[in-house]
C-alpha positions as CSV (number, residue, x, y, z in Angstrom):
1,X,21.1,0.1,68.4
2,X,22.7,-3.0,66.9
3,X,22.4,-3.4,62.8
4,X,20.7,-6.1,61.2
5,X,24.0,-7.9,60.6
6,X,25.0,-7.8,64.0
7,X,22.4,-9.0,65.5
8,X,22.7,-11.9,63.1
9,X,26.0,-12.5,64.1
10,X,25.3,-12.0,67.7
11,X,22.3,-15.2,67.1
12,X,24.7,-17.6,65.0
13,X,27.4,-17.3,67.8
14,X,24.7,-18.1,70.7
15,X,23.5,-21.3,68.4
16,X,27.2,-22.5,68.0
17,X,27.9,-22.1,71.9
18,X,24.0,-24.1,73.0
19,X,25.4,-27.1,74.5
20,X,22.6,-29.5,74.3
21,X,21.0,-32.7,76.6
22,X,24.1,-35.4,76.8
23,X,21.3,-37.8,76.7
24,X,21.3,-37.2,73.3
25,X,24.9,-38.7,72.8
26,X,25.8,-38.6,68.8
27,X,22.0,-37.2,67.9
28,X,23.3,-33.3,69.3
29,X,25.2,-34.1,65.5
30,X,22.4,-34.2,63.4
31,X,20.6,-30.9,65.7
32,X,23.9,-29.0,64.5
33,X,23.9,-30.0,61.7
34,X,19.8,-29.0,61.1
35,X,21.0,-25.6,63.2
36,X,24.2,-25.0,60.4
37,X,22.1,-25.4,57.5
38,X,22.4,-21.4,56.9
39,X,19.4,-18.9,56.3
40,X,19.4,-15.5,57.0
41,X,17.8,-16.2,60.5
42,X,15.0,-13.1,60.0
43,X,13.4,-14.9,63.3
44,X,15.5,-14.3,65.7
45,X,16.8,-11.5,64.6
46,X,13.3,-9.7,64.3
47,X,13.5,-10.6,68.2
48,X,16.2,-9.3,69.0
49,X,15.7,-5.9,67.0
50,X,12.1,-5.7,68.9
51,X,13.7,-6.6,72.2
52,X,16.0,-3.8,71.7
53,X,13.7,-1.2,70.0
54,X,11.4,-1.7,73.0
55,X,14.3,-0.6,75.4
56,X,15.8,-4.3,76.4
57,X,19.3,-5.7,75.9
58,X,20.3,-7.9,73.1
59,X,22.3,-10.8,75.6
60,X,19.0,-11.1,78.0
61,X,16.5,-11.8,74.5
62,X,19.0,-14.2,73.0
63,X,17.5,-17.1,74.6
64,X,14.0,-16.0,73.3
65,X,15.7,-15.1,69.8
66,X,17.2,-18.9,69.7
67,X,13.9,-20.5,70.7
68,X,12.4,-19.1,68.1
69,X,15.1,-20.3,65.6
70,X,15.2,-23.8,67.3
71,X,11.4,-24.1,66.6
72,X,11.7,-22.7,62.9
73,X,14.3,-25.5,62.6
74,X,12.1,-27.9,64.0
75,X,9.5,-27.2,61.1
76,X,11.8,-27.5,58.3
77,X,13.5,-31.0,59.5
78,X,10.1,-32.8,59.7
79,X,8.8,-30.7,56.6
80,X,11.6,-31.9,54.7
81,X,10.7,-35.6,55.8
82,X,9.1,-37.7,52.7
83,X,6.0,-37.9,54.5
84,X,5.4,-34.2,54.3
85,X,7.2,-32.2,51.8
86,X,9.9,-35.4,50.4
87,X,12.7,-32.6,50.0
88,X,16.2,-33.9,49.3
89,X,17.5,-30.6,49.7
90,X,17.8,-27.9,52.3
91,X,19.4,-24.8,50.7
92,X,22.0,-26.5,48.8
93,X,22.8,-29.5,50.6
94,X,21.5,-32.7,51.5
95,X,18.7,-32.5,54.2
96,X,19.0,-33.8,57.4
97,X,17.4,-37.1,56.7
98,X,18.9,-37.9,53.4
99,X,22.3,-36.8,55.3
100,X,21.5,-39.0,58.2
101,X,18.6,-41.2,57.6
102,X,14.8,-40.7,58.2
103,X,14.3,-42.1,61.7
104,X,17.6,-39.9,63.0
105,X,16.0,-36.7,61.6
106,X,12.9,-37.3,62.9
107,X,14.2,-37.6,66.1
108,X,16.5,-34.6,65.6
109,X,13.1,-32.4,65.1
110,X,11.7,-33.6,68.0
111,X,15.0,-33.1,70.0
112,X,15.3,-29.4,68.7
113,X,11.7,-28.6,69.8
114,X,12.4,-29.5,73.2
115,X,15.1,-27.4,73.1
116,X,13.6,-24.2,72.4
117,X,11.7,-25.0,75.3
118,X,14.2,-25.9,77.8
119,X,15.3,-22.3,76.2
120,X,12.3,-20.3,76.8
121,X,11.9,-22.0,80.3
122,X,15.2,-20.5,81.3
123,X,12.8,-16.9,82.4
124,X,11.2,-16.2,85.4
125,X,8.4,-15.2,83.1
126,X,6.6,-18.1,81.7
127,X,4.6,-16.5,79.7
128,X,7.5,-16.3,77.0
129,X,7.1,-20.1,77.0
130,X,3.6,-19.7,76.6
131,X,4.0,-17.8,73.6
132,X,6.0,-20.0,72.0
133,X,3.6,-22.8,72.7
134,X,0.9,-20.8,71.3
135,X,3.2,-19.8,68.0
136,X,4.0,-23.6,67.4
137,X,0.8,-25.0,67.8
138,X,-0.1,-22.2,64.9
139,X,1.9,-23.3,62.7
140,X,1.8,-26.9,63.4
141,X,-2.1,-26.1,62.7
142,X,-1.7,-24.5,60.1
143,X,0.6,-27.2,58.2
144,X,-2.0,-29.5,59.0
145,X,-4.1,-27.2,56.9
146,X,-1.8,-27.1,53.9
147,X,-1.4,-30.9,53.8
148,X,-4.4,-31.8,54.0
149,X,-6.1,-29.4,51.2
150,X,-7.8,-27.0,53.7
151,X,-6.6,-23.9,52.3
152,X,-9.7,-22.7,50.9
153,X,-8.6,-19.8,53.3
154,X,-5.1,-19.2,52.2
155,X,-4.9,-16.2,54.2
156,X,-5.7,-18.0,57.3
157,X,-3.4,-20.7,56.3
158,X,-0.4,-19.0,55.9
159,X,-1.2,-16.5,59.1
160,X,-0.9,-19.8,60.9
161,X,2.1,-21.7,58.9
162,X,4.2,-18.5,58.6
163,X,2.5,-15.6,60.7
164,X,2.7,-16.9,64.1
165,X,6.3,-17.4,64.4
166,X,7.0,-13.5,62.7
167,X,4.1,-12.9,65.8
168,X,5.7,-14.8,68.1
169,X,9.2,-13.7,67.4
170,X,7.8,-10.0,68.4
171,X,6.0,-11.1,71.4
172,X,9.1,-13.0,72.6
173,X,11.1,-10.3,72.3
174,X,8.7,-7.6,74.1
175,X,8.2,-10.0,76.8
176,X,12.3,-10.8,77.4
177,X,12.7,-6.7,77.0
178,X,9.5,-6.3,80.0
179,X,7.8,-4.3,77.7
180,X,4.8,-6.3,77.3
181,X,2.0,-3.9,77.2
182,X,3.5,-0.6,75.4
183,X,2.5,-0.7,72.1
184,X,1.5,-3.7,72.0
185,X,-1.3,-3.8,69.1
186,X,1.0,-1.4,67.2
187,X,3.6,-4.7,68.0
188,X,1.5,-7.3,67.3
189,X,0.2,-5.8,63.6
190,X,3.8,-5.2,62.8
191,X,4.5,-8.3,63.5
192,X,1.7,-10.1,61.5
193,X,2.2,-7.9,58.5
194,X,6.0,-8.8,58.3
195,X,4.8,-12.3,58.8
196,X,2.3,-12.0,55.7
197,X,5.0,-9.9,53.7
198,X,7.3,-12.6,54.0
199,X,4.7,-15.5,52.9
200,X,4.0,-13.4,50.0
201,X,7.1,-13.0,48.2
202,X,8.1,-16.0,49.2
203,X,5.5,-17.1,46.9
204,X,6.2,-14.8,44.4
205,X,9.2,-16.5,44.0
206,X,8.2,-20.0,44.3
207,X,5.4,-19.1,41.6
208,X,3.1,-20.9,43.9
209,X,0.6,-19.9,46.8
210,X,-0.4,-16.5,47.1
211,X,1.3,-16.1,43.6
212,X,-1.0,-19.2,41.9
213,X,-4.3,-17.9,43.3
214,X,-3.8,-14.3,42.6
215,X,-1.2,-13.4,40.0
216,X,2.0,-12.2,40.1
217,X,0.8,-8.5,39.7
218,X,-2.3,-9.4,42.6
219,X,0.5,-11.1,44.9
220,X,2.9,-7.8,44.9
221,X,0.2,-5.5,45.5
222,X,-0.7,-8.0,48.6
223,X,3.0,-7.9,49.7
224,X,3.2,-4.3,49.3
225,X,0.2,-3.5,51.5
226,X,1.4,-5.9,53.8
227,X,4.9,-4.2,53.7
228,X,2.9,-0.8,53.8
229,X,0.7,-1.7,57.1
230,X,4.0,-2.8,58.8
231,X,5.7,0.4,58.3
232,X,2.7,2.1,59.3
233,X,2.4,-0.3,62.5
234,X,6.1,1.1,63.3
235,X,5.2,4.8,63.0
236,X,2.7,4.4,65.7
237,X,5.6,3.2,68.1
238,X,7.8,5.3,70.4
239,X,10.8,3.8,69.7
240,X,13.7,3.6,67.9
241,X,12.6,1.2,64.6
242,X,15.5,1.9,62.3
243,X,16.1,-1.9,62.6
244,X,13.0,-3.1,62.1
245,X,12.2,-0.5,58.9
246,X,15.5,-2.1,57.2
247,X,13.7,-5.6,57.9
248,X,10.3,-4.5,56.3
249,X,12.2,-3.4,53.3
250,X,14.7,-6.2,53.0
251,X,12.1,-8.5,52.9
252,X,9.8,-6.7,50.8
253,X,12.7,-6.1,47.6
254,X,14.2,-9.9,48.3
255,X,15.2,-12.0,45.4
256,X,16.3,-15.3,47.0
């Protein structure tokens, strides 16, 4: 089994080798340079940790694992956009339309989207593009929510925003691993507990979200059930979860 920082590595070499459309022409600079904005890439490596813990090999899943990255990225180009979220920043330098103007990033989003298709259309199984339909249409829906002051339901929000690419990111990598249907509820409420965990301490951090609505003392008892119920989800599975264990608690003690 690969450690955490391996498959990490093993992700940030398969982004710098994608060779994108040539229709593109100069726009593939603005898609690396949304790709190269750092982040500890917990999508795809969650991916590739499931597609190995359920018995598959780390090269086959990399095109799942970098779909689900592409998409992630996809997110936080339009989020930054002024029309959504108006952030000048992306972890510590300029974001991608401040860097290259507003109408170039938003074409950069909609580039990179397509590419995590073109990515998860590379199986013989569709149903890995499926999934990742499914998973970005979540958490397009539930931005929608967020933006538009429908978050009476926080929980529901977030499961949508955050959750269903943490779900998605398991589902990919039990589907490029052919091991679908073992485990899979144990899977799936791994996967959305990990997804909630990281929404939660995220706004523990922030001060907002889960953290404004319940306290900071209410918000860590929700991310520590959450990072309970994962761990629990693991213990169910027979397989090899070291990974996936360091993951829960990595994200669970996080500072940044």
């Amino acid at each position: 089994m690969k450690r955490a920082d391996e498959l990490r590595d093993a992700v940030e070499a398969y982004l710098g080798s994608l060779a994108f459309a040539p229709e593109l022409g100069r726009l593939q600079d603005t898609l690396r340079y949304a790709l190269e904005s750092g982040g500890k890439r917990v999508r795809p490596v969650l991916c590739l940790a499931v597609a190995e813990a359920a018995g598959g090999e780390v090269d086959a899943a990399l095109p799942a694992a970098a779909a689900i990255e592409l998409v992630h990225t996809f997110s936080l180009v339009h989020d930054d956009l002024p029309a959504l979220d108006d952030d000048d920043e992306r972890r510590g330098r300029p974001s991608a339309h401040v860097a290259h103007g507003e109408g170039v990033a938003l074409l950069a989003g909609d580039a990179v989207l397509v590419e995590a298709f073109r990515l998860a259309l590379s199986y013989e199984d569709t149903r890995i593009a499926r999934e990742l339909a499914d998973a970005t249409l979540g958490m397009i829906g539930g931005q929608h929510r967020d933006i538009t002051g429908d978050d009476g339901d926080l929980a529901e929000v977030e499961r949508l925003k955050t959750g269903r690419l943490f779900v998605g990111a398991v589902t990919l990598g039990l589907l490029a691993a052919r091991a679908y249907d073992a485990g899979r509820e144990s899977w799936l409420a791994f996967g959305e507990n990990l997804g909630l965990l990281f929404q939660v301490v995220d706004d523990i951090l922030d001060g907002d979200g889960f953290a404004e609505r319940l306290g900071a003392e209410g918000a860590r008892e929700l991310a520590d059930g959450a990072a309970t119920r994962a761990r629990n989800a693991l213990a169910g599975l027979s397989a090899d979860t070291t990974v996936l264990d360091e993951l829960v608690e990595s994200l669970a003690v996080r500072t940044a």
